[in-house]
N, CA, C and O atoms as a printed pandas DataFrame, in Angstrom:
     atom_number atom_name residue_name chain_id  residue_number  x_coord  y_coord  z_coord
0              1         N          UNK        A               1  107.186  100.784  118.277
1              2        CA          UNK        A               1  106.386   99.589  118.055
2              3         C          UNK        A               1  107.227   98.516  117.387
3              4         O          UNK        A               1  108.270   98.866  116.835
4              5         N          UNK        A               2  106.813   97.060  117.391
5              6        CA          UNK        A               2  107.521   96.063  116.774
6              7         C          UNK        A               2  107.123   95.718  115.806
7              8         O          UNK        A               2  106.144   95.010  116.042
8              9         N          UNK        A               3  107.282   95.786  114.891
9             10        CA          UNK        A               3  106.491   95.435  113.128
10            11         C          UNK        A               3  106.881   94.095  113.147
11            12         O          UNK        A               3  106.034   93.288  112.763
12            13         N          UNK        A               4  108.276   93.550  113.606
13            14        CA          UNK        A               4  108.997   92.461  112.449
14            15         C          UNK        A               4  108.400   91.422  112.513
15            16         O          UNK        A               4  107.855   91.245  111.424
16            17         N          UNK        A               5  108.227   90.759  113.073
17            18        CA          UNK        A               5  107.511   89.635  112.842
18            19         C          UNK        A               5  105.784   89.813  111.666
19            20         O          UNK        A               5  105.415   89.005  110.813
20            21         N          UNK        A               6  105.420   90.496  111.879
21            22        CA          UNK        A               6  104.498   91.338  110.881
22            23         C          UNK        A               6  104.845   91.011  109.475
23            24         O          UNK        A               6  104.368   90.100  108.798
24            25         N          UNK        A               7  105.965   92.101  109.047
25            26        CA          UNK        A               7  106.441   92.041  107.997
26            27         C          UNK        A               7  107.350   90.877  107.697
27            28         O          UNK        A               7  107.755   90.626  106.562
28            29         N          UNK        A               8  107.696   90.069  108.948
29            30        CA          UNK        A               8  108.618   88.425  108.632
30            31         C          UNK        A               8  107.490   87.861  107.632
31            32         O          UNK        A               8  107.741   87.586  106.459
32            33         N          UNK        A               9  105.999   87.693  108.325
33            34        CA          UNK        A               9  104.660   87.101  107.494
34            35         C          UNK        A               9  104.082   87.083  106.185
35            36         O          UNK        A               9  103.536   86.210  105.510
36            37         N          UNK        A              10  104.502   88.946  105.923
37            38        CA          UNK        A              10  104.375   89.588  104.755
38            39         C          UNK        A              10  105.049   88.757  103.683
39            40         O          UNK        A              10  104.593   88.092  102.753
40            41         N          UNK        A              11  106.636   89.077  104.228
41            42        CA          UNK        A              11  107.557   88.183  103.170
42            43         C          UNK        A              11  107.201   86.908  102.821
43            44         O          UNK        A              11  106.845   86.542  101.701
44            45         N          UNK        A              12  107.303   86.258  103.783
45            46        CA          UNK        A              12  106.841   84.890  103.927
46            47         C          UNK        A              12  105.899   84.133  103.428
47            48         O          UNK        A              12  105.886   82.962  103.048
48            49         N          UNK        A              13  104.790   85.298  103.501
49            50        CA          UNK        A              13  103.301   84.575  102.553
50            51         C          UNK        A              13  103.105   84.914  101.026
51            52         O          UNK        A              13  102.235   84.474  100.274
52            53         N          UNK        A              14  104.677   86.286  100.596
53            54        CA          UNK        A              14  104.907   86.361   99.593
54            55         C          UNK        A              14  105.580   85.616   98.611
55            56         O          UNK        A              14  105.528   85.748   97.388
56            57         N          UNK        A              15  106.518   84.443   99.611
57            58        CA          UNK        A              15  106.870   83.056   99.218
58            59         C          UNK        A              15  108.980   83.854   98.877
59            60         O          UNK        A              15  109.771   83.441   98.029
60            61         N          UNK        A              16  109.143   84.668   99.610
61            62        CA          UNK        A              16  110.610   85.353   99.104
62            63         C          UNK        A              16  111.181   84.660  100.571
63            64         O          UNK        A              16  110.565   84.490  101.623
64            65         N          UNK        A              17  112.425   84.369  100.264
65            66        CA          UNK        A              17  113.874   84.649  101.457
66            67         C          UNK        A              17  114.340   85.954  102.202
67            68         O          UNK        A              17  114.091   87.072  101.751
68            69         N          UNK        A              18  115.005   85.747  103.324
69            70        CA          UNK        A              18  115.453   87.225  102.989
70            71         C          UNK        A              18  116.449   88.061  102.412
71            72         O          UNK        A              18  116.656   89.266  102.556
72            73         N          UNK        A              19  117.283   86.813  101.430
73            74        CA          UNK        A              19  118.322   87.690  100.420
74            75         C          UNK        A              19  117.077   87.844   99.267
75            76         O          UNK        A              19  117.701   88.424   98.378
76            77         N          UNK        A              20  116.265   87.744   98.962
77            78        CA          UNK        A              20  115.107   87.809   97.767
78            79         C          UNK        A              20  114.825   89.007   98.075
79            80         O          UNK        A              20  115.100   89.940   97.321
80            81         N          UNK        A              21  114.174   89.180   99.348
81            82        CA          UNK        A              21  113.868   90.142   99.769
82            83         C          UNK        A              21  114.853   91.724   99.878
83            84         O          UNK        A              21  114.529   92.856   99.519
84            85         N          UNK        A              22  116.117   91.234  100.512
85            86        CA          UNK        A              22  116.843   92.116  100.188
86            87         C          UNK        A              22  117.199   92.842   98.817
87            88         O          UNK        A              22  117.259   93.988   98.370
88            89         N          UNK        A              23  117.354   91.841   98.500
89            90        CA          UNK        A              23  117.458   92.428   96.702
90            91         C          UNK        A              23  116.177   92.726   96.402
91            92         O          UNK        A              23  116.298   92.111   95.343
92            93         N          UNK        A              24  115.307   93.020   96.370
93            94        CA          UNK        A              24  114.013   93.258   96.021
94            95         C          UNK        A              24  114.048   94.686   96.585
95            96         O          UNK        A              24  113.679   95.567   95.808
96            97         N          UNK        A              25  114.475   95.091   97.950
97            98        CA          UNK        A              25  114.431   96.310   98.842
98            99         C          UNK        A              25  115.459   97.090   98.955
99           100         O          UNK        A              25  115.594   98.141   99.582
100          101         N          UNK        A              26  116.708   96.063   97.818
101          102        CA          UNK        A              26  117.710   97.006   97.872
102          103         C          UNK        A              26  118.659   97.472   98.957
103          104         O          UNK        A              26  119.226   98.564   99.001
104          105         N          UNK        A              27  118.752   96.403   99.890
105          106        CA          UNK        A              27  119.401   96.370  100.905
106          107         C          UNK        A              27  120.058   95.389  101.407
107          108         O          UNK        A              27  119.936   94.392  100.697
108          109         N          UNK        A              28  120.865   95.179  102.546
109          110        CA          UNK        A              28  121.939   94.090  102.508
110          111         C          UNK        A              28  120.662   93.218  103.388
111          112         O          UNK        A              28  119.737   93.797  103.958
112          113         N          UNK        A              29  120.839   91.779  103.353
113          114        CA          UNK        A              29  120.059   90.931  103.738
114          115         C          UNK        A              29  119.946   90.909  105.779
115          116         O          UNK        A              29  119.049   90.650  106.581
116          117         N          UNK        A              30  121.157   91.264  105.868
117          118        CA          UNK        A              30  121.391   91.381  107.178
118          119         C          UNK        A              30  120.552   92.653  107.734
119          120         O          UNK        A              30  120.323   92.564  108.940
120          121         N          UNK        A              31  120.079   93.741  107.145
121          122        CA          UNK        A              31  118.695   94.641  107.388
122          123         C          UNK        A              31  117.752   93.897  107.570
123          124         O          UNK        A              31  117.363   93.779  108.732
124          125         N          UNK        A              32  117.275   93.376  106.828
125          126        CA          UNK        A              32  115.981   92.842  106.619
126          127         C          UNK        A              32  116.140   91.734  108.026
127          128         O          UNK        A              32  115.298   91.901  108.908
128          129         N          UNK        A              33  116.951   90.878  108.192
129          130        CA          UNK        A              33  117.227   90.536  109.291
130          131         C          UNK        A              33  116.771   91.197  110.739
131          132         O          UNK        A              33  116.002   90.824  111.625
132          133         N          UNK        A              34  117.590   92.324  110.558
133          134        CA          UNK        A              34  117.341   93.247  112.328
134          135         C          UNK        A              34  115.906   93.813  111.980
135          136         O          UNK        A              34  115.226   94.239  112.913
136          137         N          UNK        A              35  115.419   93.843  110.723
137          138        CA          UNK        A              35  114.017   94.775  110.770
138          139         C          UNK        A              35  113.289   93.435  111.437
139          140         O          UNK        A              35  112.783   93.550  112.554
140          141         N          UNK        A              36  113.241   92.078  110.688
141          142        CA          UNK        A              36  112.664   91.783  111.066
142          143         C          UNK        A              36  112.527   91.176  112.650
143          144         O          UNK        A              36  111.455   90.683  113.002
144          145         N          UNK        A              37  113.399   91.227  113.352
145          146        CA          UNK        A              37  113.857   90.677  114.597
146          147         C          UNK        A              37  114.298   91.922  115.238
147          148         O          UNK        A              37  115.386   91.963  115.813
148          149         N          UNK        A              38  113.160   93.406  115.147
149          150        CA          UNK        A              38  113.201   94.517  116.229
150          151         C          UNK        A              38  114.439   94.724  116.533
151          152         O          UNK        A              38  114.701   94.742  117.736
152          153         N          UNK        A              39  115.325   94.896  115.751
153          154        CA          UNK        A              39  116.454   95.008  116.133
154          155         C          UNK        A              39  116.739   96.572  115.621
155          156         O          UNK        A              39  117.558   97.270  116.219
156          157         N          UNK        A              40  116.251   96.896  114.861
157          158        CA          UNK        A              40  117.072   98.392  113.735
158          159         C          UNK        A              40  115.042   99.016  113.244
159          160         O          UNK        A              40  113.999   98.621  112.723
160          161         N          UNK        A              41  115.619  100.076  113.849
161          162        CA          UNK        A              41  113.891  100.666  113.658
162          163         C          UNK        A              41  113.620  101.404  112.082
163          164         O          UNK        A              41  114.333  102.183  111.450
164          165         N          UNK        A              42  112.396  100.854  111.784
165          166        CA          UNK        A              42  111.608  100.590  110.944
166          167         C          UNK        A              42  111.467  102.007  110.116
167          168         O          UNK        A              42  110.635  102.643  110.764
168          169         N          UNK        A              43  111.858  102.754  109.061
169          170        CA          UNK        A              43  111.809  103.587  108.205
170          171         C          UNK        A              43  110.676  103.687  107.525
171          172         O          UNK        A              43  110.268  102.644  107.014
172          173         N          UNK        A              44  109.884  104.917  107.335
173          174        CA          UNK        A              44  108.448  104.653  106.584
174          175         C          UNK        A              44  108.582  104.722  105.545
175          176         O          UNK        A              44  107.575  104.684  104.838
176          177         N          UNK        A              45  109.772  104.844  104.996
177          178        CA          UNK        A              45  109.835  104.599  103.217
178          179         C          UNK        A              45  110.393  103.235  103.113
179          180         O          UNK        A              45  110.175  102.550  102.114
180          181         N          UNK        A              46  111.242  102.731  104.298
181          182        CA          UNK        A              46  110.958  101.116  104.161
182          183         C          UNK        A              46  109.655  100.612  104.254
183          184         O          UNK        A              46  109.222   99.983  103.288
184          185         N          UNK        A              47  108.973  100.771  105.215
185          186        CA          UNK        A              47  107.556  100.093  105.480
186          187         C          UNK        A              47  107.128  100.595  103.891
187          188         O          UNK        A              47  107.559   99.703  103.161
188          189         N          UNK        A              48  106.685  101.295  103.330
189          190        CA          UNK        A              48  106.072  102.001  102.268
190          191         C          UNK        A              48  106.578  100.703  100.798
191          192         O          UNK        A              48  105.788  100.268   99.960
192          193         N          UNK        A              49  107.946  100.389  100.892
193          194        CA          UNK        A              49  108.792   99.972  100.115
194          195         C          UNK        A              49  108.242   98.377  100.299
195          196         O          UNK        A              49  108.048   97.714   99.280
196          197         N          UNK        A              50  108.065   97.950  101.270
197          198        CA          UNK        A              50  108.045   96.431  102.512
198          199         C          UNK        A              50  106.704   95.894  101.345
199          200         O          UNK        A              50  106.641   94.924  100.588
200          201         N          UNK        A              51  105.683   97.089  101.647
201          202        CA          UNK        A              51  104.104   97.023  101.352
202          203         C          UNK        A              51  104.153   97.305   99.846
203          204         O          UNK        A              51  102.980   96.983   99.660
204          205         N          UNK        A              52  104.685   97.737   98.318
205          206        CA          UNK        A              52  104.889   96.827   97.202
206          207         C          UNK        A              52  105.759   96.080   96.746
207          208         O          UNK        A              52  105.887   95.720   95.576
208          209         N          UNK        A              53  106.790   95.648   98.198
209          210        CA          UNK        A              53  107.495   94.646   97.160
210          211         C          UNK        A              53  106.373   93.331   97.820
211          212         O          UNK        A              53  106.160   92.503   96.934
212          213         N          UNK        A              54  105.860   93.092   98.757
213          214        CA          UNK        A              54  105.231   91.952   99.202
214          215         C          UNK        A              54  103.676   91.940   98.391
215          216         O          UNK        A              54  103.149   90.864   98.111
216          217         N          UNK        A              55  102.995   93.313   98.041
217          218        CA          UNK        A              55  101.685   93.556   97.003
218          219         C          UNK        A              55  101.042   93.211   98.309
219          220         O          UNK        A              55  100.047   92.487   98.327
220          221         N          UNK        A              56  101.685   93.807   99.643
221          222        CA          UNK        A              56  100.242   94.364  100.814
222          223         C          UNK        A              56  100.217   95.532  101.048
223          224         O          UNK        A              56   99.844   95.720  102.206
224          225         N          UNK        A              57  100.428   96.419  100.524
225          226        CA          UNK        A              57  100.153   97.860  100.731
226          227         C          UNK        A              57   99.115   98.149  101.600
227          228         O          UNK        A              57   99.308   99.087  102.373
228          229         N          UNK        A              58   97.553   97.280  101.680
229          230        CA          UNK        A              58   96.856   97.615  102.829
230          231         C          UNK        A              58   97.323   96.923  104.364
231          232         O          UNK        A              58   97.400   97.291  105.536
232          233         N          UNK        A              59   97.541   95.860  103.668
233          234        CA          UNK        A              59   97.958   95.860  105.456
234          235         C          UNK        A              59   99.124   96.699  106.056
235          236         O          UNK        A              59   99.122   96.821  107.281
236          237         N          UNK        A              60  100.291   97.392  105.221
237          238        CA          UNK        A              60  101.179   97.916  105.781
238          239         C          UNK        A              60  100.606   99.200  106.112
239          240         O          UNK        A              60  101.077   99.887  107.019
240          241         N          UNK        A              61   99.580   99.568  105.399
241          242        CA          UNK        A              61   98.535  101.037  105.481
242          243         C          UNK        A              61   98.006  100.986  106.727
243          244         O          UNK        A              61   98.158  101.912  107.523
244          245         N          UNK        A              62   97.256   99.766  107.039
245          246        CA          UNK        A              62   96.507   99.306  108.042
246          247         C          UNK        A              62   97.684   99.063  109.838
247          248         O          UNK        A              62   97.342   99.159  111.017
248          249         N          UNK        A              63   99.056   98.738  109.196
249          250        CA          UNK        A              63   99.178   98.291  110.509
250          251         C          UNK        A              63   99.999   99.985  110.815
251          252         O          UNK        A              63   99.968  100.582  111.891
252          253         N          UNK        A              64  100.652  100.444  109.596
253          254        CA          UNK        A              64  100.571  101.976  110.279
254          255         C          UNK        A              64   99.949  102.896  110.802
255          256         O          UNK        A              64  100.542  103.823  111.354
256          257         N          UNK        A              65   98.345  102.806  110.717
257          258        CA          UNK        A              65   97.252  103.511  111.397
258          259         C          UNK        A              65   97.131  103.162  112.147
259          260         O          UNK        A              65   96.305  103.894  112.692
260          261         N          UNK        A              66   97.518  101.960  113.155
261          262        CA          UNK        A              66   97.595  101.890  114.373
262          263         C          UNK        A              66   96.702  100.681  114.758
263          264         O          UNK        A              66   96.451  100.295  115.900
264          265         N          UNK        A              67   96.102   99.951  113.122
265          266        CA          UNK        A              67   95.425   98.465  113.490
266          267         C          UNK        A              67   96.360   97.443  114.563
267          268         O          UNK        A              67   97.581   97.388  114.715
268          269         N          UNK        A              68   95.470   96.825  115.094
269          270        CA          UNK        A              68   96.170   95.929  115.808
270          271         C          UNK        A              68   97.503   94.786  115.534
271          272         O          UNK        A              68   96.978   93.753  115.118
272          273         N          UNK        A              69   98.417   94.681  115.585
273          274        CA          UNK        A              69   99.525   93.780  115.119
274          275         C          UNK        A              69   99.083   92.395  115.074
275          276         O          UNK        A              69   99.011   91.557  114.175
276          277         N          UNK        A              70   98.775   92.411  116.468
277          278        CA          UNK        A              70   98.390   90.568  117.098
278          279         C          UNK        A              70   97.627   90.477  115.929
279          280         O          UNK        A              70   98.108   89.893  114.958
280          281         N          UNK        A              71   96.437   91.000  115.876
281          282        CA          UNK        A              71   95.308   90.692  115.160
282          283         C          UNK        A              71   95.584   90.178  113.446
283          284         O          UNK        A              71   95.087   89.247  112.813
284          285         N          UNK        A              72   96.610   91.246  113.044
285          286        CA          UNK        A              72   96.838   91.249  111.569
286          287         C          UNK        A              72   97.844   90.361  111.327
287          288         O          UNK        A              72   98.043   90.028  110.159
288          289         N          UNK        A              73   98.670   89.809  112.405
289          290        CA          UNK        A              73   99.636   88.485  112.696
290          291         C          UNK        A              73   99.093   87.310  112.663
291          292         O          UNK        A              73   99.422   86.311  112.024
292          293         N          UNK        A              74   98.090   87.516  113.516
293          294        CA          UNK        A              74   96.978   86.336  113.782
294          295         C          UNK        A              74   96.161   85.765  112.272
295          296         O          UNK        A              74   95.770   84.600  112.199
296          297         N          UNK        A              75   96.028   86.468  111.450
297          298        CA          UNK        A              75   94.835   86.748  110.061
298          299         C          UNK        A              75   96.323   86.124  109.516
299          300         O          UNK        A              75   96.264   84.895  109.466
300          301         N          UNK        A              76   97.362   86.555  109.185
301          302        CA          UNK        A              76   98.222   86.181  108.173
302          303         C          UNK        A              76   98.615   85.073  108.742
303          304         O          UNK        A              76   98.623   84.241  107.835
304          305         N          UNK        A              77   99.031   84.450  109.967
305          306        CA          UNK        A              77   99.394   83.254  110.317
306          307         C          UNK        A              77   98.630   82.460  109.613
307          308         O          UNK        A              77   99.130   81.641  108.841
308          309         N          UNK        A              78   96.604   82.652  109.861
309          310        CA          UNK        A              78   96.061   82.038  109.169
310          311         C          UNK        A              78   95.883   81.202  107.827
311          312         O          UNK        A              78   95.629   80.010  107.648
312          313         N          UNK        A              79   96.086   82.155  107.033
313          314        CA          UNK        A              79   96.264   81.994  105.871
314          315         C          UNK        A              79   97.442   81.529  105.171
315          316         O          UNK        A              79   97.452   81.020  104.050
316          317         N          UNK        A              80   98.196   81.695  105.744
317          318        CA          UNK        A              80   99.720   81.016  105.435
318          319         C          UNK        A              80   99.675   79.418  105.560
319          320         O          UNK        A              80   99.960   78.520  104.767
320          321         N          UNK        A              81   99.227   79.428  106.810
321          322        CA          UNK        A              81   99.298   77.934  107.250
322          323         C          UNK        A              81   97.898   77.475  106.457
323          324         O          UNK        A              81   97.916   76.299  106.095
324          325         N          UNK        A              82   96.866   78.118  106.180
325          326        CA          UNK        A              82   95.665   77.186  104.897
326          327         C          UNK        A              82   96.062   77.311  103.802
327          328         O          UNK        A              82   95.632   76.430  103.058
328          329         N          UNK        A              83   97.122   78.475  103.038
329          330        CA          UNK        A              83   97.685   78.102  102.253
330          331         C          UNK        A              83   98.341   77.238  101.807
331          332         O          UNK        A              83   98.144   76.952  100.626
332          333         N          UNK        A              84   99.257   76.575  102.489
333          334        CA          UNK        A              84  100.507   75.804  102.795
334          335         C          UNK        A              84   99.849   74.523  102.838
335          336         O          UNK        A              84  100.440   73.519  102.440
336          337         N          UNK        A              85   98.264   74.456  103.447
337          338        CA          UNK        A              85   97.687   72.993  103.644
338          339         C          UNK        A              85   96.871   72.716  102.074
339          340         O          UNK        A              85   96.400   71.648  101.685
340          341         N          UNK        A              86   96.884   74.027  101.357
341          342        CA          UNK        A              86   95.708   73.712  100.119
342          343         C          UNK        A              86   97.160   73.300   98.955
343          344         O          UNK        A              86   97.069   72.438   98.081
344          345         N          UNK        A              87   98.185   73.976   99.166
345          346        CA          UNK        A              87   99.297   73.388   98.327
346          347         C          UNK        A              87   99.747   71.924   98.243
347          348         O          UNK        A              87   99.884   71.104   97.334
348          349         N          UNK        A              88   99.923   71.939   99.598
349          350        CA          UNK        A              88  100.726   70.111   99.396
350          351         C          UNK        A              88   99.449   69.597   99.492
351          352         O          UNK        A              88   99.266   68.381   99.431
């Protein structure tokens, strides 16, 4: 399955980079890179790791049980972008 863009959102709506992120996960930034761009497959103690450094543990719960991606892509796009409009 393809998480990255998923977890690109995660980061993203967590307001981190992905050297933030890397250092946060303890890994070279260029991982976080191929994870997120399906490039280098997805470890469940990364995903596990992904879901408290971003404080979504349910959605990473949720998109490992086999919830829909689009759907949970779709919900975080959301909110990112009404976030982003209630800020500025």
């Amino acid at each position: 399955m393809h998480y990255g863009s998923f977890l690109k959102k995660l980061r993203v709506l967590k307001g981190y980079s992905q050297e933030e992120m890397a250092e946060k996960m303890l890994m070279p930034r260029t991982t976080i890179s191929k994870i997120e761009n399906n490039k280098m497959e997805l470890k469940l103690s990364d995903a596990v790791r992904w879901g408290q450094v971003t404080n979504a543990p349910e959605a990473l719960a949720a998109m490992l049980c086999g919830v829909d991606i689009a759907s949970l892509t779709q919900i975080l796009t959301m909110l990112v972008g009404g976030f982003s409009r209630w800020i500025w």
